[in-house]
C-alpha positions in Angstrom: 87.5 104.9 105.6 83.7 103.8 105.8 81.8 100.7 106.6 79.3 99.9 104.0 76.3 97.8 104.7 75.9 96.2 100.7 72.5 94.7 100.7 70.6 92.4 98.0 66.9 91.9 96.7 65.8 89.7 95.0 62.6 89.2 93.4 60.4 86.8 91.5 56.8 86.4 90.1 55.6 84.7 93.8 58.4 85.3 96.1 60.7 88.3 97.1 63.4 89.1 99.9 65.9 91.7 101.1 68.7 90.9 102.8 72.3 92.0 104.2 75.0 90.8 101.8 77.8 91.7 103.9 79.7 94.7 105.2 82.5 96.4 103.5 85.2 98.6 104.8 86.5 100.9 102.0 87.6 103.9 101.4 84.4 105.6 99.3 81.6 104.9 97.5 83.7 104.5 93.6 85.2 101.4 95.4 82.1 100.5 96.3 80.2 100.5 93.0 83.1 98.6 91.3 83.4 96.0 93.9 80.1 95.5 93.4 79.7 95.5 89.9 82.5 92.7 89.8 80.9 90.5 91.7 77.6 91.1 89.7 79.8 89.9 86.8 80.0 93.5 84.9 76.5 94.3 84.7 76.7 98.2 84.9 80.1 98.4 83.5 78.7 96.5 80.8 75.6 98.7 80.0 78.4 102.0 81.0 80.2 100.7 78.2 77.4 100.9 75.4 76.9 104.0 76.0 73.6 103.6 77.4 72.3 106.8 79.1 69.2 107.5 81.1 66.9 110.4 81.6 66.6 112.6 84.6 63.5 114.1 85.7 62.2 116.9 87.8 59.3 116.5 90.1 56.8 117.5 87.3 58.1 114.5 85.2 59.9 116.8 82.9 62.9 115.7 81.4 65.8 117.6 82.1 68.9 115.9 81.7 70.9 113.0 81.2 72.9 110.4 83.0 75.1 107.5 82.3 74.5 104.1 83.8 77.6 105.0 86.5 76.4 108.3 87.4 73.0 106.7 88.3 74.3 103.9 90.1 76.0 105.9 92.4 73.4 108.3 92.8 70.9 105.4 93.8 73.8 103.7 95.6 73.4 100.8 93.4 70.2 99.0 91.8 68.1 97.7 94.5 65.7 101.1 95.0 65.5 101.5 91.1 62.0 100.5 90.5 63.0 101.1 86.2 63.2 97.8 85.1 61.1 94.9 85.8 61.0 93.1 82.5 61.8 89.7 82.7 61.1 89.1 85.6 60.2 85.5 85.5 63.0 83.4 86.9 63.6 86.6 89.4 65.8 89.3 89.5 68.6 90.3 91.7 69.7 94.0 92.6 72.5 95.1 95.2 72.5 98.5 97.0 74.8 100.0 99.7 74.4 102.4 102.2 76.4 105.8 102.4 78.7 104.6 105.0 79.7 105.0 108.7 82.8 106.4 109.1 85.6 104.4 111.3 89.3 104.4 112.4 91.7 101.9 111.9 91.3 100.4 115.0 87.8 99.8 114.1 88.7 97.8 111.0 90.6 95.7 113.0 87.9 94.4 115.1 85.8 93.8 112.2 88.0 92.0 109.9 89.0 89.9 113.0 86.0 88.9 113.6 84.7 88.2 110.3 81.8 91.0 110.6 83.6 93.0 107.3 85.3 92.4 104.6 88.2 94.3 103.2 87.5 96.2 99.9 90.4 99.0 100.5 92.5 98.9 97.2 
């Protein structure tokens, strides 16, 4: 099992911040990214689930493949260092990102849940 650091920025026209949304013990990054997108009310699930797919590009900006909205979640490790979509922008936005993980024992997650530090996303 890991501990993930989930982190959340959010931005607006004059005002932006990043900060530590909590920590969460689970068991890999998939648990991760739907936790997540639960608590961000279905947002990538959502987008998954009309199909929409984006385009993957090489350092020369050449197109080379494509990727659905999962894949490039967890390859970013959520939306908070994808610099893609700023429209809209004027009541703020709000993206989540995660680390990938520290590994820890049981023992560990003890601690951590005891004292409040983690939450518990194992399934």
């Amino acid at each position: 099992m890991k501990l993930f650091k989930i982190s959340v920025k959010h931005a607006a026209p004059k005002d932006s911040h990043t900060s530590v949304e909590c920590f969460a013990i689970a068991e890999d990054e998939a648990t991760v990214y739907e936790c997540v997108d639960a608590a961000t009310y279905q947002r990538w699930s959502e987008a998954e689930a009309e199909g929409e797919t984006h385009a993957i590009y090489d350092e020369d900006w050449n197109e080379i493949g494509r990727e659905t909205e999962r894949e490039r979640r967890m390859r970013l490790r959520g939306d908070i260092d994808d610099d893609e979509d700023w429209s809209d922008a004027y009541y703020g936005l709000t993206w989540y990102g995660w680390d990938e993980g520290q590994e820890i024992d049981e023992a560990q997650a003890n601690v951590l849940l005891a004292l409040g530090v983690a939450e518990d996303w194992r399934k």
